[in-house]
C-alpha positions as CSV (number, residue, x, y, z in Angstrom):
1,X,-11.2,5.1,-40.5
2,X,-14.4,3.6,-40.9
3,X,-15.8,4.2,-44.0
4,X,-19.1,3.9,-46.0
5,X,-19.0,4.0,-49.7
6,X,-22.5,4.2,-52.2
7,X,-22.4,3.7,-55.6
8,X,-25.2,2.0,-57.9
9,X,-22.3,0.7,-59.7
10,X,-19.0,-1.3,-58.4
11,X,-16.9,-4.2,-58.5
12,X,-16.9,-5.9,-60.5
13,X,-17.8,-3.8,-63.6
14,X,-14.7,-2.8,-65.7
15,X,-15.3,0.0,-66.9
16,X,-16.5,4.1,-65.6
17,X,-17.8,4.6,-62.5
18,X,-18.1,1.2,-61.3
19,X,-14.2,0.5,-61.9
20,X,-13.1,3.4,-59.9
21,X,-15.3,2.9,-57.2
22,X,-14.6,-0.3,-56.7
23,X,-10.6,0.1,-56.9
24,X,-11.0,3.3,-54.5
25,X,-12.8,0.8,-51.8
26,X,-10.5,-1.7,-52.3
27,X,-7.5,0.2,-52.1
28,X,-8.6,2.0,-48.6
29,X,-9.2,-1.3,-47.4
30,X,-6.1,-2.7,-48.3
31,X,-4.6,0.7,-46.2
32,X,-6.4,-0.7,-42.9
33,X,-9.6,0.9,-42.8
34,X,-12.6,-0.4,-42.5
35,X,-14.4,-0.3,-45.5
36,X,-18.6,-1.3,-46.5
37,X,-19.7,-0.4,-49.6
38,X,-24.2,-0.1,-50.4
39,X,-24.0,-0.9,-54.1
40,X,-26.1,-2.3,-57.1
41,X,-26.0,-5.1,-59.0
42,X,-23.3,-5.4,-61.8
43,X,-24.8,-4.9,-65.1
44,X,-22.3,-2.1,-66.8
45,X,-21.5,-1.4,-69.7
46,X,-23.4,-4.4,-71.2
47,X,-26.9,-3.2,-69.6
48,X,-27.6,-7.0,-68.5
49,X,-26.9,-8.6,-64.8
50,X,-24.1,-10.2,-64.9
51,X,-23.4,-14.2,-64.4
52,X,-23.5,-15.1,-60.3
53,X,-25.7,-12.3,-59.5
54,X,-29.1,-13.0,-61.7
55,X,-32.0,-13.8,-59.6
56,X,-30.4,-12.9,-56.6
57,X,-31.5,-10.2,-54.4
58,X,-30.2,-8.5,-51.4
59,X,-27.3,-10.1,-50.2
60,X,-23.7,-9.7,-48.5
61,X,-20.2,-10.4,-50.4
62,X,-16.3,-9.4,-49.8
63,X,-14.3,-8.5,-52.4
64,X,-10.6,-7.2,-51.9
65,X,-11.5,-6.9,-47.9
66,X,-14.6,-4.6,-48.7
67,X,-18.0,-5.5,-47.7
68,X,-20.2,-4.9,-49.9
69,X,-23.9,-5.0,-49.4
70,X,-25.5,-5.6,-52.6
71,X,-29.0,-4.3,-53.4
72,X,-31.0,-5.4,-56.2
73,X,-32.9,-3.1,-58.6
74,X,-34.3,-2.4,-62.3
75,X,-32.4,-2.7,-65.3
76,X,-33.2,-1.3,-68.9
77,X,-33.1,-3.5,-71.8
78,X,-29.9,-3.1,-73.9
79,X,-30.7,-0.7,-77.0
80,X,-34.1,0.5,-74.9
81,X,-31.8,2.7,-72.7
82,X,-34.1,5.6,-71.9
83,X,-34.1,8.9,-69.7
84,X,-37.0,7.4,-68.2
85,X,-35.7,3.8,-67.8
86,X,-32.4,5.1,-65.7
87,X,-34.6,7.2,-63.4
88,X,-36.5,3.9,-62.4
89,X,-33.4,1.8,-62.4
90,X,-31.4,4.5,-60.2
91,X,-34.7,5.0,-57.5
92,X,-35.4,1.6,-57.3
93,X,-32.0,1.1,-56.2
94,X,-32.0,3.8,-53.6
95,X,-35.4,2.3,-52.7
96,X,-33.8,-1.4,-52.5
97,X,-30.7,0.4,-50.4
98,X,-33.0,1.3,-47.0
99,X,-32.8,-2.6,-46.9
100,X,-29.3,-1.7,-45.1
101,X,-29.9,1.7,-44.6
102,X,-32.4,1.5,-41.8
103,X,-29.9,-0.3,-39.6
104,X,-27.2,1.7,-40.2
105,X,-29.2,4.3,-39.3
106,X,-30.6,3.0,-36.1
107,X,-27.6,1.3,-34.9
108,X,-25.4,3.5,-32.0
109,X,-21.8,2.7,-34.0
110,X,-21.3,5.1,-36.4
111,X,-19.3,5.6,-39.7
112,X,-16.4,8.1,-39.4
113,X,-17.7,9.3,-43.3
114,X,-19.5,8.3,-46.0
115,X,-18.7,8.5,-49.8
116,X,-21.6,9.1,-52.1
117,X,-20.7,8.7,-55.8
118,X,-22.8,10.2,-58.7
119,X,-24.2,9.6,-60.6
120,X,-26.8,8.8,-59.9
121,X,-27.5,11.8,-58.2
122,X,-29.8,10.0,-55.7
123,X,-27.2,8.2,-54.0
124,X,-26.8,11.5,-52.0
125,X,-30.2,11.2,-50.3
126,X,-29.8,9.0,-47.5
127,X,-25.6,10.0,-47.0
128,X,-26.9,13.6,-46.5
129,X,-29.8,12.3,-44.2
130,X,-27.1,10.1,-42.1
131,X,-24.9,12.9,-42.0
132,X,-27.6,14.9,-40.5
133,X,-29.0,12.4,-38.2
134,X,-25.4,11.4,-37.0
135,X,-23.4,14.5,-37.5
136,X,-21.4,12.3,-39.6
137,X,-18.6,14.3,-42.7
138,X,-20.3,13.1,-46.5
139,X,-18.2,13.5,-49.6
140,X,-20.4,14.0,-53.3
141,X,-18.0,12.6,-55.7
142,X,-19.0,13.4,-58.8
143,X,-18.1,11.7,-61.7
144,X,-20.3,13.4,-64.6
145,X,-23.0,15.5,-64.4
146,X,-25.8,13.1,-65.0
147,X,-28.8,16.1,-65.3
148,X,-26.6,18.5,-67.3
149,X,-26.4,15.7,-70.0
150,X,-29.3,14.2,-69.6
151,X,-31.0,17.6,-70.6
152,X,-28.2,18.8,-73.4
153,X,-28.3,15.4,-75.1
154,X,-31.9,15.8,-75.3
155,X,-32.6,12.7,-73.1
156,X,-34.5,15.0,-70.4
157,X,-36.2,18.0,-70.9
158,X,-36.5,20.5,-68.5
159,X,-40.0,20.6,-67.5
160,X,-41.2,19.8,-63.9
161,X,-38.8,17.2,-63.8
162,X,-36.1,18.9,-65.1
163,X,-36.2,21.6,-62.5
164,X,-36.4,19.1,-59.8
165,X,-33.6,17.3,-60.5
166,X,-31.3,20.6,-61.2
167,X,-32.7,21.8,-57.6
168,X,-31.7,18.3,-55.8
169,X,-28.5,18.4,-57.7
170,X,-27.9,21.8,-56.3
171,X,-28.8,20.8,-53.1
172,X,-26.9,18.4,-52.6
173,X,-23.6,20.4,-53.7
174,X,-24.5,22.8,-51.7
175,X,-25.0,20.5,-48.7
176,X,-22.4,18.3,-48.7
177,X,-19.4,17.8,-46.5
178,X,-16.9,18.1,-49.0
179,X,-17.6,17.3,-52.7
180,X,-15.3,16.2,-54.6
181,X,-14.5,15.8,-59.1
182,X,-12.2,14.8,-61.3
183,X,-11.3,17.4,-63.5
184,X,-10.8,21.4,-62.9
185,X,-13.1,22.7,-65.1
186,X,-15.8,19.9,-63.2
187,X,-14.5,21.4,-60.1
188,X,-15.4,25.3,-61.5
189,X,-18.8,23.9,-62.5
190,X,-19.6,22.4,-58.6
191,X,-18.9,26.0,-57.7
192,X,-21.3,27.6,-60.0
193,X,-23.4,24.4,-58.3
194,X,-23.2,26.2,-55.1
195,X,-20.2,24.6,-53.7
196,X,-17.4,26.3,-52.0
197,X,-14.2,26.5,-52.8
198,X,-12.7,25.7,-49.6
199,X,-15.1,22.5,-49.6
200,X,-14.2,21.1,-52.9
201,X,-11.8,18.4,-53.8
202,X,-10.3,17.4,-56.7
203,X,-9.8,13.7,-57.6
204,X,-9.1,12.3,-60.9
205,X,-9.2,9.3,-62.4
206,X,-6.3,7.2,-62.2
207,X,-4.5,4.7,-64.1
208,X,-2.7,1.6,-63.0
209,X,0.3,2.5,-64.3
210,X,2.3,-1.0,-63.2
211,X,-0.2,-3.1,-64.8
212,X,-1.2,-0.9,-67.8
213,X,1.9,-0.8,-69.7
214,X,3.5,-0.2,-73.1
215,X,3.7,-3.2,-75.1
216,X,5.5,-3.5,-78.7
217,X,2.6,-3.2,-81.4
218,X,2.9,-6.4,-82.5
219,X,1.9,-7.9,-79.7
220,X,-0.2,-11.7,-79.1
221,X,-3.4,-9.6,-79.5
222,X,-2.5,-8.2,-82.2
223,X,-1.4,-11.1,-84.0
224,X,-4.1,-13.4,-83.2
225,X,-6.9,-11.1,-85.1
226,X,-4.6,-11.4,-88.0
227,X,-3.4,-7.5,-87.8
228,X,-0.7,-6.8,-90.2
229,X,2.2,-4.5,-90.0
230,X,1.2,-2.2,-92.4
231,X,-2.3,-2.2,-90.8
232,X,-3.1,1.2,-89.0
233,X,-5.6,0.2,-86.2
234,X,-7.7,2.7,-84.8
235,X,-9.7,1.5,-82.1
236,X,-12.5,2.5,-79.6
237,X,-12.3,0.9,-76.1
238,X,-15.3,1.8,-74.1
239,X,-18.9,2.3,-73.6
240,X,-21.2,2.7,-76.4
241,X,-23.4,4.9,-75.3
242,X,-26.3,8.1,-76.5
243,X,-23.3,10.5,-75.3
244,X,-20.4,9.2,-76.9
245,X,-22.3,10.6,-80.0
246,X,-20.1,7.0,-81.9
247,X,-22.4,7.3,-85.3
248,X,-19.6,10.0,-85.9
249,X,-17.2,6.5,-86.2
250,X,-19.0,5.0,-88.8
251,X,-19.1,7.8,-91.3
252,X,-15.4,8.2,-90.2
253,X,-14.8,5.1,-91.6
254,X,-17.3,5.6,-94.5
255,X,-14.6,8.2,-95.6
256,X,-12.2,6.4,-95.5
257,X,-12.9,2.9,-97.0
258,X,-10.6,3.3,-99.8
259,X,-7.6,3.1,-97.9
260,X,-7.0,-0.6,-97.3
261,X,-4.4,0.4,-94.6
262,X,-6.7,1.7,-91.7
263,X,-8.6,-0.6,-90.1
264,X,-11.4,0.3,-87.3
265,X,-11.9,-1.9,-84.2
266,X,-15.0,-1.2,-81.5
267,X,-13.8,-3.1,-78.4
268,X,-17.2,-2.4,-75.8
269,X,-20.9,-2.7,-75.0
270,X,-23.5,-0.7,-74.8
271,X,-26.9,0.8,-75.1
272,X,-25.7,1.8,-78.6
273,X,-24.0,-1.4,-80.1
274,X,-26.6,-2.9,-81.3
275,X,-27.9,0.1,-83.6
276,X,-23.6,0.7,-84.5
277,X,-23.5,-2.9,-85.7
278,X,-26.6,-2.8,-87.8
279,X,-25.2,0.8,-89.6
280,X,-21.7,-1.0,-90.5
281,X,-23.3,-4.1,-91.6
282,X,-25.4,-2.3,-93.7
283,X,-23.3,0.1,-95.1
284,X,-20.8,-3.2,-95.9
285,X,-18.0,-1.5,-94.1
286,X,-15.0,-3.9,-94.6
287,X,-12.8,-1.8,-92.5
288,X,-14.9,-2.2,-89.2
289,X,-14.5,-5.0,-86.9
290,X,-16.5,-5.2,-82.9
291,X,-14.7,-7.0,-80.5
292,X,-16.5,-7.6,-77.4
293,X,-15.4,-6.1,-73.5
294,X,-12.0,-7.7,-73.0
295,X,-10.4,-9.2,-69.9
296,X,-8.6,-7.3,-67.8
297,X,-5.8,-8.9,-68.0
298,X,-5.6,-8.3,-71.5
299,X,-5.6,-4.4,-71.5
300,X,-2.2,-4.0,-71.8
301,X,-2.0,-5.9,-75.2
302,X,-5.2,-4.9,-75.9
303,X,-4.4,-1.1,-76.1
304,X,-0.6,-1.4,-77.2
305,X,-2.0,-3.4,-80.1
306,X,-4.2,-0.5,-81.6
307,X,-1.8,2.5,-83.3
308,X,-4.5,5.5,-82.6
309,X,-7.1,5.2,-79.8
310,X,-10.5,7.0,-80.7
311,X,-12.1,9.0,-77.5
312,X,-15.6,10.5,-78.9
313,X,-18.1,12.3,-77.3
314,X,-20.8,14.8,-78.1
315,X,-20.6,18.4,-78.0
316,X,-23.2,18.9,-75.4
317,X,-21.4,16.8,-72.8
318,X,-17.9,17.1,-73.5
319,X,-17.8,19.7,-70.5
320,X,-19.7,17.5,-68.3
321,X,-17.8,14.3,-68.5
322,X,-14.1,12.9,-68.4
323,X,-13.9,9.8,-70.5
324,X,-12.6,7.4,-68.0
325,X,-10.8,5.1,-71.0
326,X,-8.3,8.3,-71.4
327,X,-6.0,7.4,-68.4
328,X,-5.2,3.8,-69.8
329,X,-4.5,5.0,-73.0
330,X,-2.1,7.2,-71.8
331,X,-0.4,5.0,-69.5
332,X,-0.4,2.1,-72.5
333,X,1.8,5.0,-74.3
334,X,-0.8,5.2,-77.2
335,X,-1.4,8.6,-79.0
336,X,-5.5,9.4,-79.3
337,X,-7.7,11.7,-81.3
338,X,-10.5,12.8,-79.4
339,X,-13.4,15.3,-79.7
340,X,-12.8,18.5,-77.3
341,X,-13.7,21.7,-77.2
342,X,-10.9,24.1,-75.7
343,X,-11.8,24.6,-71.9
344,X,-12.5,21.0,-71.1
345,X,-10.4,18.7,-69.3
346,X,-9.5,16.4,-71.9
347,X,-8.6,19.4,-74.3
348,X,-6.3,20.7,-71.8
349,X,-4.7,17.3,-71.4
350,X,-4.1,16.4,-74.7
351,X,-3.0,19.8,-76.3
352,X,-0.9,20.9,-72.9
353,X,0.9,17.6,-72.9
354,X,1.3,16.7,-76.8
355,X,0.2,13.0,-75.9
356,X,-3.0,12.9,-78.5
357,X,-5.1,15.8,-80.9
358,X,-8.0,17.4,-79.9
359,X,-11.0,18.1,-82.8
360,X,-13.8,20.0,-83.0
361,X,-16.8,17.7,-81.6
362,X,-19.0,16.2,-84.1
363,X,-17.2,17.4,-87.5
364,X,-16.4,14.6,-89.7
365,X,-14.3,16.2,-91.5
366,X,-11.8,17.3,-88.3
367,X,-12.2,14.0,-87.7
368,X,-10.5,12.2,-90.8
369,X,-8.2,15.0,-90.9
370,X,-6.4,14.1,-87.8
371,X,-6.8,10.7,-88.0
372,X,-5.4,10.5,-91.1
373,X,-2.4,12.6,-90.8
374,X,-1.2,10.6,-87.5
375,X,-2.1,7.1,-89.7
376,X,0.3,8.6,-92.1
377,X,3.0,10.1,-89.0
378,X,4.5,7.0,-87.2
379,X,7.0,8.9,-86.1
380,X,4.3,11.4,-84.6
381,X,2.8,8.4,-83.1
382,X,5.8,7.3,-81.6
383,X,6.1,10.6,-80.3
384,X,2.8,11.4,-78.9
385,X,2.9,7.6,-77.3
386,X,6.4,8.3,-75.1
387,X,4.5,11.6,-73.7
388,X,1.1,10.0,-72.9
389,X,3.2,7.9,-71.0
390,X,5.2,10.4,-69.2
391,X,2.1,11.9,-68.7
392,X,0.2,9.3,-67.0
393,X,3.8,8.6,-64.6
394,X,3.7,12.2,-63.7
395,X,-0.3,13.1,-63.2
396,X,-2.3,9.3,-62.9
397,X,-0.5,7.2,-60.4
398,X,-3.4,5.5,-58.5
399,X,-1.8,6.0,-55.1
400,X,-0.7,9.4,-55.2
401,X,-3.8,10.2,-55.8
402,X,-5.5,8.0,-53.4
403,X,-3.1,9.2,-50.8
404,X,-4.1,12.5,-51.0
405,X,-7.7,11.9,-51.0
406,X,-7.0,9.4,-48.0
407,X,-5.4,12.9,-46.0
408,X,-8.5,15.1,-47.1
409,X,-10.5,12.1,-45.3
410,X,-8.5,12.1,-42.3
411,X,-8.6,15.8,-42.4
412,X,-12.1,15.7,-42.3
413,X,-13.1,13.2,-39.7
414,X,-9.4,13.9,-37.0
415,X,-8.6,10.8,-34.7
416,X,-10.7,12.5,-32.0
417,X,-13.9,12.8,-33.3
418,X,-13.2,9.1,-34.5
419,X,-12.5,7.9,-30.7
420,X,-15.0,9.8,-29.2
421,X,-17.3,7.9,-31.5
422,X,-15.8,4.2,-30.2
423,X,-16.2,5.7,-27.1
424,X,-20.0,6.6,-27.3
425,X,-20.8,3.4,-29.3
426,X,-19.4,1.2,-26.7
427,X,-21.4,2.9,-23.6
């Protein structure tokens, strides 16, 4: 197949969106197909361009036997992250995009379909025009539900705005090809969208599972931050962002200062770090240490070094999102708590499966409860690590799911209509 992915972020961002999209490309390519990608530049989860691509605008690279046509566009200042500033980062990329846009569009060779992955929401726009234009399949693959959160987290209200972005959102669902999620209960919430059933995939998030391993706890990294054996380490991996709702980690380990055996670690960046920093510097937490985003070749360690992994997000988006950090910690056999309400995905996984505990989102006091009890537990631990891992062997193998997804394509655009489109092109 031919195939044109958009995504504002990509390769080679490690974490969210950006990882999965650029893995997804990179793995149909390595199958044989023909594979461009329209994406941004890399600036995630640190909110600044990153090294090789500052001051460069539009321009042409392969990575893993994916082109990918870069586009250049605004980015917020780290800790000035605003509803407003995303809007005008995400449309001045889909602006920047009609720099390869317009000759996709005019030339006679065609695409056999085109992914378009959300958010942003606007990287539907000009797949759904294409697809009109060109008669040409287009997959939504939705990763979160960037106006839902936007307005529950209080970052967008819904005014004018508000209602125009819910209506393009819905449009778009509605419009699309096939669109596609990563959870079940994201996949009930496209059809409330106005998708169909029969039109709606499901594709979660994977995990590596041959290169995100268990490790024994006292592993290199471990050792070389000076952990101890009777240390407990709980520890964040991620994004610090407005809808992890992370404040929640500092009074968590506010409450428990006194025990000299628990130790916090932040591993990330963020809009948010800054402003997290500032609270446990202030508050002289001891028991606190930020570490920044890690290489990737170190995630194995990185993860079988900490005893509890911390997944945290607010209540008004816990619906909306699946935190992409839960499928290496299960596959690095590592118990977590995390904040879930009953009904979302990551509720369902943990309490289903017995790999982790589930809390009531934003209670403190849920919070040190269960974190607590399994930093007293190691046997519980041990437990909870052996079926995370399970899990992930069963559920998050990066090919099987791939596979699948590469059928549903095929499905969708049939060798036929694929040779009948060489053959038009070449005439």
């Amino acid at each position: 197949m031919r195939l044109l992915i958009v995504s504002l972020n990509f390769s080679p961002e490690l974490t969210a969106t950006g990882k999965y999209t650029g893995e997804m490309a990179g793995w149909f390519a390595a199958r044989g197909h023909e594979v461009d990608a329209i994406a941004g530049m890399p600036h995630y989860p640190e909110w600044v361009i990153a090294r090789g691509y500052r001051g460069r605008a539009w321009h042409e690279e392969r990575l893993g036997g994916v082109r990918v046509l870069r586009a250049p566009h605004f980015v917020p200042r780290p800790g000035r992250v605003s509803a407003f500033g995303r809007i005008l980062m995400e449309c001045s990329f889909t602006l920047a995009s009609l720099r390869w846009w317009l000759p996709i569009l005019l030339q006679r060779r065609r695409y056999d379909a085109v992914i378009a992955v959300c958010p942003p929401m606007q990287d539907a726009l000009l797949p759904w025009f294409y697809g009109l234009l060109r008669r040409v399949p287009w997959v939504y693959h939705i990763q979160d539900f960037q106006v839902d959160a936007a307005v529950r987290l209080g970052m967008l209200r819904i005014g004018r705005l508000g209602r125009l972005l819910f209506a393009l959102e819905n449009f778009f669902v509605a419009k699309a090809s096939r669109t596609s999620t990563i959870t079940p209960p994201m996949r009930d919430r496209v059809l409330k969208k106005g998708g169909a059933a029969h039109r709606s995939w499901l594709v979660p998030n994977w995990a590596d599972i041959a290169s995100v391993r268990p490790t024994v706890r006292d592993n290199a990294f471990r050792r070389e931050r000076g952990w101890t054996d009777d240390q407990v380490i709980v520890m964040y991996a991620g994004a610090m962002g407005a809808k992890q709702g992370l404040e929640i980690v500092v009074d968590l380990a506010v409450r428990v200062r006194e025990r000299d055996d628990i130790r916090f670690v932040m591993v990330g960046a963020g809009a948010e770090r800054l402003r997290l920093e500032g609270a446990a510097r202030d508050l002289q937490l001891r028991n606190m240490a930020f570490l920044p985003v890690q290489p990737l070749e170190r995630l194995s360690e990185m993860l079988g070094a900490a005893d509890i992994h911390l997944i945290v997000q607010r209540a008004e988006a816990a619906d909306l999102v699946m935190p992409s950090k839960l499928t290496n910690i299960l596959a690095a056999g590592r118990p977590c708590v995390a904040t879930a309400e009953p009904g979302t995905g990551l509720h369902e996984v943990l309490s289903a499966h017995r790999c982790g505990l589930a809390v009531t989102p934003e209670s403190v006091d849920a919070l040190v409860a269960a974190v607590v009890s399994l930093s007293d537990d190691a046997a519980s631990r041990q437990r909870m690590g052996i079926r995370a891992r399970r899990y992930a062997e069963e559920n998050l193998d990066r090919d099987a799911i791939l596979e699948r997804m590469e059928r549903d394509l095929e499905e969708l655009c049939p060798p036929k209509s694929r040779e009948s489109a060489d053959a038009s092109a070449s005439s």
